[in-house]
N, C-alpha and C positions, 0 to 999 in steps of 0.2 A: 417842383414835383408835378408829374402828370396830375390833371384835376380826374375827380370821380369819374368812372365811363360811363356817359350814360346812357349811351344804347345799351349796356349790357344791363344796366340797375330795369330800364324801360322792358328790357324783354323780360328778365326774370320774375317784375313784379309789376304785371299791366296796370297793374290796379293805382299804383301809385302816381303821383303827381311827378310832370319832370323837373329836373333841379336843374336851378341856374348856376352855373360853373362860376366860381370866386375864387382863381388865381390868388390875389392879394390875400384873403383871408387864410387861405390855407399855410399861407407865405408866413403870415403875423402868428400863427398858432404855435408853426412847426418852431419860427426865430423864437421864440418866447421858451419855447420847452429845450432848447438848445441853450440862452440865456442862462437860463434857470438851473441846469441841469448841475452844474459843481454844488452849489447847496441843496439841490433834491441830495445828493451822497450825500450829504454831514449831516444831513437829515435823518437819511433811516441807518448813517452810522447811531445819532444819537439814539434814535429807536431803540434798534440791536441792541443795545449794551445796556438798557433799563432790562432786567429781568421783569418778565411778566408771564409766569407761571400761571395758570387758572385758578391757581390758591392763594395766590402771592394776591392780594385782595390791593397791595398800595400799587404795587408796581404797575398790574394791571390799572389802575386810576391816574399814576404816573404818565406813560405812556398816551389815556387820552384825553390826558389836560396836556400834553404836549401835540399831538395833531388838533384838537378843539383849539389850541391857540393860534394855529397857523389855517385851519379854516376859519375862523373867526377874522382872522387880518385878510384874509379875501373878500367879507362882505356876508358868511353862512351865521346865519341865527345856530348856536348849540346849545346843547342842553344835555345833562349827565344824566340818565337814567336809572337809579338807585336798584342792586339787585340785592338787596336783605332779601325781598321775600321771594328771593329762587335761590336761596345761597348762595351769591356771586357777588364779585364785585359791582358790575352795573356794568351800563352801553355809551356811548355816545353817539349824540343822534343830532346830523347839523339839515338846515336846510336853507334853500336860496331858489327864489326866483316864481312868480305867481304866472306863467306863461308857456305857449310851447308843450313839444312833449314833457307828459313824467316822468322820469327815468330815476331808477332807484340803483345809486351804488353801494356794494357789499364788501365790508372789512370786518377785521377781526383782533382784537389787540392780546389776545394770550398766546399764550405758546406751550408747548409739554414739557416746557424745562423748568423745574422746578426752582424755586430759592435758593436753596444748596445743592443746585445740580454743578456739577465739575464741568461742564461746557457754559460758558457767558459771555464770551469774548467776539470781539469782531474785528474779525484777521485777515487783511488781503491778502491773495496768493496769485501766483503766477496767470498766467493767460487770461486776462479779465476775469476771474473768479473770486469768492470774496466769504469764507465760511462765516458762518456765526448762527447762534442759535435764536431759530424763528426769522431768517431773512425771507426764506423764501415761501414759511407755512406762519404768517403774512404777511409779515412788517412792510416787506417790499410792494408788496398790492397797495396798502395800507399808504405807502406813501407814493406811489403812481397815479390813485385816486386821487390826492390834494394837488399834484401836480397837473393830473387833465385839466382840473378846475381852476388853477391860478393858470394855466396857457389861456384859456379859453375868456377868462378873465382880462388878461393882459391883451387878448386879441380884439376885444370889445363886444367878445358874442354871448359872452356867459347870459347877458338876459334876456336870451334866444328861445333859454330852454328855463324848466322846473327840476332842479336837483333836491333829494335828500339820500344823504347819506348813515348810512348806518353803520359802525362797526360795533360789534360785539362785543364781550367779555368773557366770554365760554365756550364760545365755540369746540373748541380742543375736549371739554368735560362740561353737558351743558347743566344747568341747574334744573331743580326740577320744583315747581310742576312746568314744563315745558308751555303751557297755556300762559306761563309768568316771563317764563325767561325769553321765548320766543314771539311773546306779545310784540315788541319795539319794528320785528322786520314784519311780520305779518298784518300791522297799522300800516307802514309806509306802504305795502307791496299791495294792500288795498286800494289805495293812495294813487299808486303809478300805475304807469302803461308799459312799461319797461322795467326789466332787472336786469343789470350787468354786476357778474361776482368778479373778485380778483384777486381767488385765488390762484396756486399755480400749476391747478390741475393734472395732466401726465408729466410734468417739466419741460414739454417740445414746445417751440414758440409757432411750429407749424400746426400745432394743433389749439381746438377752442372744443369748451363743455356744450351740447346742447342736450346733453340729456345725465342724470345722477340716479346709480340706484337709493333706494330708501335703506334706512337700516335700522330694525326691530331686534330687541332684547327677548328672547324667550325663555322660561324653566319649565323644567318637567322633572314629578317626583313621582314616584315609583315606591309602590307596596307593596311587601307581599307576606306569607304565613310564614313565622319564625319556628322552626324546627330541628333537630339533629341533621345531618348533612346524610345519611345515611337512609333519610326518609324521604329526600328529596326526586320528584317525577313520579308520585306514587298520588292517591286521587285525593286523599286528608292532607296533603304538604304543597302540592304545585309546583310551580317551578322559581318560585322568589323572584323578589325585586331586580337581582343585577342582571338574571338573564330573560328578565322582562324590559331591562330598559337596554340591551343589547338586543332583541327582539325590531325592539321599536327605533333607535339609532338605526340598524339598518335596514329597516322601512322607508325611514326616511331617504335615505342615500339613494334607494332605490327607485322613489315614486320622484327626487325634486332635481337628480344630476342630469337628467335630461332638457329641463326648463329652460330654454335660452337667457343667458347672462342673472340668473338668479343660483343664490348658492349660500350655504345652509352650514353654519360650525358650530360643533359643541365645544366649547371652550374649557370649561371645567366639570370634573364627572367625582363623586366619592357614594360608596355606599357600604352598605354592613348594615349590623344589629342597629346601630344607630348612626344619624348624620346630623351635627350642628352647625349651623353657619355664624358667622359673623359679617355683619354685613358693611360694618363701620370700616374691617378692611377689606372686605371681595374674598374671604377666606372658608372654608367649611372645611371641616376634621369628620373624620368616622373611627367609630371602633364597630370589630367584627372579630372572626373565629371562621378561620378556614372548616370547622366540621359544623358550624354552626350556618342554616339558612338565611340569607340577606333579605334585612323585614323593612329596610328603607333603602332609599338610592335618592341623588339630588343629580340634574346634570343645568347647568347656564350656558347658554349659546348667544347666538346670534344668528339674524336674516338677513340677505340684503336682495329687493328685487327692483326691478327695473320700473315698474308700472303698480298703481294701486291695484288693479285688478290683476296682475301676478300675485301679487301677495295676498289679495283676498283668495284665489285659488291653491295658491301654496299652503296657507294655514289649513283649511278645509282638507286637502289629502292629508295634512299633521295630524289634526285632529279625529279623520277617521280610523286612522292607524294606531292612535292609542288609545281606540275605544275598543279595540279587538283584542281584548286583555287574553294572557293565556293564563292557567288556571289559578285559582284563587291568589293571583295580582291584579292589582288597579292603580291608574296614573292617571294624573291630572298636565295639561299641557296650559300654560298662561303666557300670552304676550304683555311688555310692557310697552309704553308710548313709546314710539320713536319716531326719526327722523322720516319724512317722507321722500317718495320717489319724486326725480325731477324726470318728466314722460318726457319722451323726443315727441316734439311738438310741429306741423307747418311753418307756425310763429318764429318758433328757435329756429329753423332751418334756414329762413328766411334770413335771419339775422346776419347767421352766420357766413351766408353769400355776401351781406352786404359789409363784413368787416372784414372776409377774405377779400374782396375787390377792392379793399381801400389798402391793406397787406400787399398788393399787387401792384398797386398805382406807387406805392414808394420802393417797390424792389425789396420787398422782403417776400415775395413768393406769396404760395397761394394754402391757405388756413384751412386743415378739414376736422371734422368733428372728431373728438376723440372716444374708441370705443368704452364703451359704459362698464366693463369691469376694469375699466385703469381709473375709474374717476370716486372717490369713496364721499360719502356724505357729505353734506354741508349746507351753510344757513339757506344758501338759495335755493333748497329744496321749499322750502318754508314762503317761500314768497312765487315761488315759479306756477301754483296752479291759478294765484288771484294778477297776473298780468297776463298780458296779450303776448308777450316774446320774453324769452329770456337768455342769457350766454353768461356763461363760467371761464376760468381758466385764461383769467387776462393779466395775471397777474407778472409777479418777477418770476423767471422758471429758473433751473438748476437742480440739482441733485440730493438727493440722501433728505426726506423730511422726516422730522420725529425721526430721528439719530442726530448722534455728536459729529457725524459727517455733513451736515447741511451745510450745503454750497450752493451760492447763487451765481449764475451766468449772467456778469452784468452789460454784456454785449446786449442783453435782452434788454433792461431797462427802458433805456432810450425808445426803443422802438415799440416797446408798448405803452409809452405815454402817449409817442406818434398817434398810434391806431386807435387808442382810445376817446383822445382827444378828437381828430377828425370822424372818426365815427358819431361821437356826440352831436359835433356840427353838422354832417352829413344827416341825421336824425332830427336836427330842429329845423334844418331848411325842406322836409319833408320827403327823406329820402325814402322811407318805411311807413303807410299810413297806419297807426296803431288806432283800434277803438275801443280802447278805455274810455269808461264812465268820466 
């Protein structure tokens, strides 16, 4: 293969040191992951076909005593992360090497398919394609990850660099208090100078994450004076709860659809003389009387913005919009924790030129950012503010996630071991100067 160019890594990144071209090594890495590559498949076959549900507490521990053994047989110290106290099964978290950059790689061992979900199967089909559930949301990352690492290994570079890996157990549903469950990547990603995620971000292999919106849980509930329907817009009645929180819903719609790449849904709405929820299933019931005025309302959404500081702007116009009650109604608006924005950063961008140019040097073309409403939450939002760079979206790509459609394109495989793998080399011989602590 063409070695790195490195006039072009020289011009776009003056700052950096220039890299000495290693022919052979890039030679040993690519032969290695080529070697490797018929058991990297029986691999995330056997993956595949462990159900690991985010509740399924064995399957998910299944699963990463099955990668923990095969990073283990590379030479990575692991360790199981117990998640009793976030309600989950737990992480696995390996690591290797005291030198070099830190680079933190992101995996995830659940999937949205439950125990007795009717999809478990892992089924080849026609034109290198290969359904099954959780190949591509991530098993398949999950196990391109072990693979960079045993090429690199096999090549004789691995303690070039400082790897630790994390893959999760919740990701898909995280546990909560999130300060527990999110502990594992926000240690490492203190830790490194680099986070590379690997998931499958938009499915295109032309494209790579350098930026994630955040995503916040919000409710709003809504009061107002319970009366005959007959008294209702008069100055002792007001105007009740539902067309107070109809009011304020399209307030909202109005002050936040202008926002670039941030965007706002109510997901669930009940109201009436009374609203109960259950929380154990996501469910709330109301009773009510069409001649009767609505004295409660509940509505649960969800945010998702691009930047902390959209979101801290976006909640501010929520909240002055339901403080402008109309008559004798009053609501309350409350966020719960969630996930954070991963900001498009100099650092990511950076990145991203240097694993497009390595994308390039092997004839897969050239890698752009993928826009931030195609790219939905995830861990590496959690680790992306405490490093110097970060990239998403290196995982297996294909089709249909979270459905019984999941299909992976495994023409991609290969080629993102490639690029991940030489990117890593390309980053310990000091292709990117990172200044991490």
């Amino acid at each position: 293969m063409r070695a790195l160019c490195l006039a072009l890594i020289a011009s776009l990144f003056t700052a950096a040191p220039a890299l000495e071209a290693d022919d052979a090594t890039e030679r040993a890495i690519l032969e290695a992951i080529e070697g490797q590559l018929p058991a990297a498949e029986r691999l995330l076959e056997q993956a595949v076909t462990i159900n690991s549900g985010t509740l399924n507490f064995d399957g998910v521990k299944k699963v990463g005593a099955l990668f923990g053994a095969e990073l283990k047989a590379i030479g990575f110290d692991t360790e199981w992360v117990d998640g009793t106290a976030f309600g989950r099964a737990g992480h696995l978290v390996a690591s290797f090497g005291n030198k070099g950059p830190k680079i933190l790689m992101i995996g995830h061992l659940d999937t949205v398919f439950a125990k007795d979900d009717t999809f478990q199967a892992f089924t080849p089909q026609d034109d290198d394609k290969i359904a099954g559930p959780g190949i591509t949301d991530m098993k398949g990352g999950d196990v391109i990850i072990i693979e960079v690492v045993r090429a690199l290994k096999a090549a004789g570079v691995l303690d070039d660099v400082s790897i630790r890996i994390v893959m999760t157990g919740d990701e898909e549903a995280s546990g909560k208090p999130l300060s527990l469950s999110k502990k594992a990547i926000i240690d490492a990603a203190v830790w490194a100078d680099i986070a590379l995620g690997f998931e499958d971000g938009d499915g295109n292999i032309q494209t790579a994450v350098t930026a994630r919106r955040g995503s916040t849980d919000w409710t709003l509930e809504v009061t107002g004076r319970p009366a005959h329907s007959s008294q209702i817009f008069t100055p002792d009645v007001g105007y009740g709860a539902i067309l107070e929180a109809a009011r304020i819903l399209n307030s909202f719609r109005l002050e936040l659809e202008g926002m670039e790449n941030l965007t706002f849904n109510p997901g669930r709405i009940v109201g009436g003389t009374r609203v109960t929820e259950d929380a154990a299933t996501a469910t709330t019931s109301g009773f009510g009387k069409n001649n009767v005025v609505a004295q409660a309302l509940k509505v649960s959404g969800g945010i998702r913005a691009q930047s902390p500081k959209q979101l801290a702007d976006a909640k501010a116009k929520m909240q002055a919009i339901v403080a402008d009650s109309l008559l004798h109604t009053s609501a309350s608006l409350t966020f719960a924790p969630g996930y954070p924005p991963m900001a498009p950063t100099e650092g990511n961008a950076k990145l991203l030129a240097l694993y497009s140019e390595i994308s390039e040097s092997l004839g897969y073309g050239k890698i752009e950012a993928v826009n931030p409403r195609k790219a939905g939450a995830a861990d590496i939002s959690f680790a992306a503010d405490h490093v110097d760079m970060a990239l998403d979206g290196m995982g297996l790509m294909g089709t249909g996630g979270h459905t019984k459609d999941e299909m992976a394109d495994m023409t991609s495989f290969k080629k993102n071991i490639q690029k991940a793998a030489l990117l890593i080399h390309a980053l310990a011989n000091g292709a990117l100067e990172s200044t991490g602590d």
